[in-house]
N, C-alpha and C positions, 0 to 999 in steps of 0.2 A: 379373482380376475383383476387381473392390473389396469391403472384407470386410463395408462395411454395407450391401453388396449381397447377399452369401449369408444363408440360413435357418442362424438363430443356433439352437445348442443350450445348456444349461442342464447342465449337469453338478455335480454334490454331489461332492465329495471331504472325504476328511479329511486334513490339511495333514502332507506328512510325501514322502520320498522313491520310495515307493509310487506315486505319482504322475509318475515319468520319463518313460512313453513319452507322457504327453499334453504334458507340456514341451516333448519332443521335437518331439512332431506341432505344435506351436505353431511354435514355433521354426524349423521346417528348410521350414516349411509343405505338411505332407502334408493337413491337414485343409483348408486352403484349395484344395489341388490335386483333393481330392475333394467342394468344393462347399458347405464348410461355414464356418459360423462361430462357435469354441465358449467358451462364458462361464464360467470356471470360478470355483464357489460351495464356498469351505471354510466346513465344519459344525465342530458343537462336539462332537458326537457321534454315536450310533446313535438318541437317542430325537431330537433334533434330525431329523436327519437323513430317518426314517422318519416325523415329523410332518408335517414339508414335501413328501416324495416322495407322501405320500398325497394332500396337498392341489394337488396340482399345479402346485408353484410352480416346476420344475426338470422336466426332460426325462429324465436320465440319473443313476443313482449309480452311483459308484464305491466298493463297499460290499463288506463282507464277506459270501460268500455265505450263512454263515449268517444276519445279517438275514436274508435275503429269506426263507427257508426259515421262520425264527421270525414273522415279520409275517404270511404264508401260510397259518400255519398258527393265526390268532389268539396268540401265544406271546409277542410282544414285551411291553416295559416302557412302550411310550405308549401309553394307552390310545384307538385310533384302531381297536381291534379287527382280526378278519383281513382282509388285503388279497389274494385271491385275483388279483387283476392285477399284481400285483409278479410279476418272474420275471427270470432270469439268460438275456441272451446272448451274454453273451464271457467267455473266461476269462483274466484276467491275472497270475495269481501263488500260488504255493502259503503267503502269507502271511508267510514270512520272520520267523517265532515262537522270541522265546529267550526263558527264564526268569531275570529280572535283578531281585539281590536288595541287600540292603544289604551295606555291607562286613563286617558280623559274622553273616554270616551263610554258613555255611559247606558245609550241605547243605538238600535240599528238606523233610527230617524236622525240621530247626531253625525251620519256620515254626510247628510247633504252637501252638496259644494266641497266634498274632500277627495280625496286620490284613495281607491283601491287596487289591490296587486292580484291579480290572477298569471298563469302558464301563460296561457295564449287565448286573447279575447273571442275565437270561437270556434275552444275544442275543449277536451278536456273538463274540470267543473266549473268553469266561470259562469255556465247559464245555472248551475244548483244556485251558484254567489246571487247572481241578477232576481234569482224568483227569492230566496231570500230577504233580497233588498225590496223589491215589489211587496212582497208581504208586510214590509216597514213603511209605506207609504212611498215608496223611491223608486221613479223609473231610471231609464238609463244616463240620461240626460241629467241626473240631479246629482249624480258624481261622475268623476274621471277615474278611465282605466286605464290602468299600466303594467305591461309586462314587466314580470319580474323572472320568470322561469321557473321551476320546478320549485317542492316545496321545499327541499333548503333552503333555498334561495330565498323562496318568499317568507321564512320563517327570520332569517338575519335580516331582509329586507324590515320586516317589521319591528323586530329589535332595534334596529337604528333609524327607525321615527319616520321613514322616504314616504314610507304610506301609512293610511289609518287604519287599514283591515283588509282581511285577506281570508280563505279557506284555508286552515290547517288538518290533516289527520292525524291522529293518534304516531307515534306519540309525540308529533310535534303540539299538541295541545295543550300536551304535560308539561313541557319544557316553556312553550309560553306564560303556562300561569307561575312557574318557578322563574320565571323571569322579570316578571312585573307586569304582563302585561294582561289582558281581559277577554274570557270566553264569555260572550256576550249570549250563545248557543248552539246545540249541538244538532245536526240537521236530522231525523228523525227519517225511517226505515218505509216500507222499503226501497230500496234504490242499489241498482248494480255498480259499484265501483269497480277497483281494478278485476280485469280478466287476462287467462290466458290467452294470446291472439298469434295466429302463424298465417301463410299465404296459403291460399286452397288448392294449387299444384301442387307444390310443397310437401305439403302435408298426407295428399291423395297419395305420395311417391311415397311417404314415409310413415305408414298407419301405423306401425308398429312402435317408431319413436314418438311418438304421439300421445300414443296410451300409454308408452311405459312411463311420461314425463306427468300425466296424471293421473299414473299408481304411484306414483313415488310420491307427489304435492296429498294427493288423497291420503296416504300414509303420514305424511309428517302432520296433516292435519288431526287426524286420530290423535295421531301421539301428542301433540300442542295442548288437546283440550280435556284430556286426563290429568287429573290433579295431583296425581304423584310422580305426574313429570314436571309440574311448576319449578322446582329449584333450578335445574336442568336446563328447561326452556328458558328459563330467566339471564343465566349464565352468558346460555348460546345470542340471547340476543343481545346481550351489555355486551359482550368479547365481537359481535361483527359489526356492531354501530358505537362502540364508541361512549356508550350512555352508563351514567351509573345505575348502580344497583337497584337503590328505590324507586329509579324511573321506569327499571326494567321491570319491576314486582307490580308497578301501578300501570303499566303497561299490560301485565298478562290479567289485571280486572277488567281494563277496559277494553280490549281485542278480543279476550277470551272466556269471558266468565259473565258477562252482562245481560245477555241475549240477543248482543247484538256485535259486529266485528266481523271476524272470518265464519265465511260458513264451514260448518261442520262435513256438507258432503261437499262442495266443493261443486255444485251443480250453478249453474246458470239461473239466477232468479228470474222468473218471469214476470212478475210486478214491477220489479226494478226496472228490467228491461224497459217494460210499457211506460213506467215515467221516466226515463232517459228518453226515449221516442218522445214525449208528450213534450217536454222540455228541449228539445234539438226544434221540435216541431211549430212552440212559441216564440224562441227567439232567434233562432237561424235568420241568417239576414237576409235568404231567399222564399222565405214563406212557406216551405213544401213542408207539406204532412207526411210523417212519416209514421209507418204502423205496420208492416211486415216485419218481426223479429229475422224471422227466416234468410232474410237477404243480409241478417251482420251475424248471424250463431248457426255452427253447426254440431249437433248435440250427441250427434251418434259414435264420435271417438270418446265420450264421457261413458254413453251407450257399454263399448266395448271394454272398457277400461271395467265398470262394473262388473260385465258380465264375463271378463275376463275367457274372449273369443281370440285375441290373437297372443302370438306365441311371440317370443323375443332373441334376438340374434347374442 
């Protein structure tokens, strides 16, 4: 089947290694095998991002759960108010979060009085950053925050000295400590980072694309975390970012082989979930508790996709 023959999807990403298993499903063609054909749209950020997801320009983000949860919940920094039809359903990774700081900089209590760089001061992980910093003795008030944008962004931003520290993921983590610069530590599990997120009309209209988009991520994940596709996977991800080779191989230990990185079914963590709630719920600048999962995941296109109930055009 020819691919401008298949029903194209629109996918948001932010540009960074986070992105493996849709390379993969490019590349090895699990997404064509499952009907699809997919356009992949790097963002510059979360308020980017979340502008465009609302106005319908894109089908699919691949987004940090909390977005979705903050946009939901009226919460976000674009002023595009709450988006009640945003909602997570697939789960790709516990977000692969280290704290990387400048080279003089030697613990989390040394950031006092300095500047850190987050996406957008409240979406995204800047509250993982804050309870981090809270854990070092640091409330909010005992440094400055500054948007920097996505983690490119905030990875160059930190190479050129604008701020003192920031959340990197893998493998921007790599590339920091090959830089000079200091993973001070790595945020520890579990916790839901990026997920698949689409609009609940949308999606109701389109069950079929839905599930086919993860059979195909469920497949290229299979195939990621089998070790005689290592050489392979490694390739595929130095040829779509740009990175070399040894970043790519220390890259598939730390994404894929640690026990911790991408999950293997690609399910929605429930734990995570509950501490992304627990943490939206401390530092949100409106005080609401939040603790329905329900109202930001809906689990039953995973459901199908497993049980492999619908058929495909």
């Amino acid at each position: 089947m020819q691919s401008q023959n298949l029903p194209r999807l629109g996918v948001s990403v932010f540009p960074g290694g986070f992105n493996w298993p849709i390379f993969a499903a490019t590349e090895k063609g699990f997404f064509a095998r499952q009907g699809l054909a997919v356009d992949v749209l790097a963002t510059t950020g979360s308020v980017a991002q979340m502008t465009e997801f609302a106005a319908e320009n894109f089908e699919i983000a691949m987004t940090a759960f909390d977005n979705v949860v903050a946009y939901v919940e009226g919460q976000g920094e674009a002023p595009i108010g709450a988006q009640p039809e945003f909602f997570a359903f697939l789960g790709s990774d516990d977000s692969f979060l280290s704290l990387a700081v400048r080279p003089d900089v030697s613990s989390a209590a040394e950031l006092r009085g300095r500047s850190v760089s987050v996406d957008a001061a409240t979406t995204g992980y800047a509250f993982v950053l804050f309870d981090v910093l809270q854990q070092a003795g640091l409330d909010q008030g005992d440094y400055a925050i500054v948007r920097a944008g996505g983690m490119s962004q905030r990875f160059e931003d930190l190479c050129l000295g604008n701020n003192a520290a920031t959340l990197l993921s893998a493998p921007y983590d790599l590339l920091a400590e090959r830089a000079g610069l200091r993973i001070l530590t790595r945020v520890e599990g579990p916790y839901q980072g990026n997920v698949g997120a689409a609009r609940r009309g949308w999606a109701a209209r389109n069950t079929n694309l839905v599930v086919a988009y993860i059979r195909s991520y469920l497949e290229a994940l299979e195939w990621l975390h089998k070790r005689a596709n290592r050489a392979e996977a490694c390739e595929i991800l130095a040829r779509n970012t740009e990175m070399t080779a040894d970043i790519a191989a220390a890259s598939y230990e730390r994404m894929l082989v640690q026990g911790s990185g991408f999950f293997r079914n690609g399910q929605i963590n429930e734990e995570g979930v509950g501490r992304v709630l627990r943490l939206r719920s401390r530092y949100a600048r409106d005080g609401r508790i939040l603790s329905d999962p329900n109202k930001y995941v809906d689990a039953h296109y995973w459901d199908l996709a497993r049980a492999g109930h619908v058929g495909f055009r």
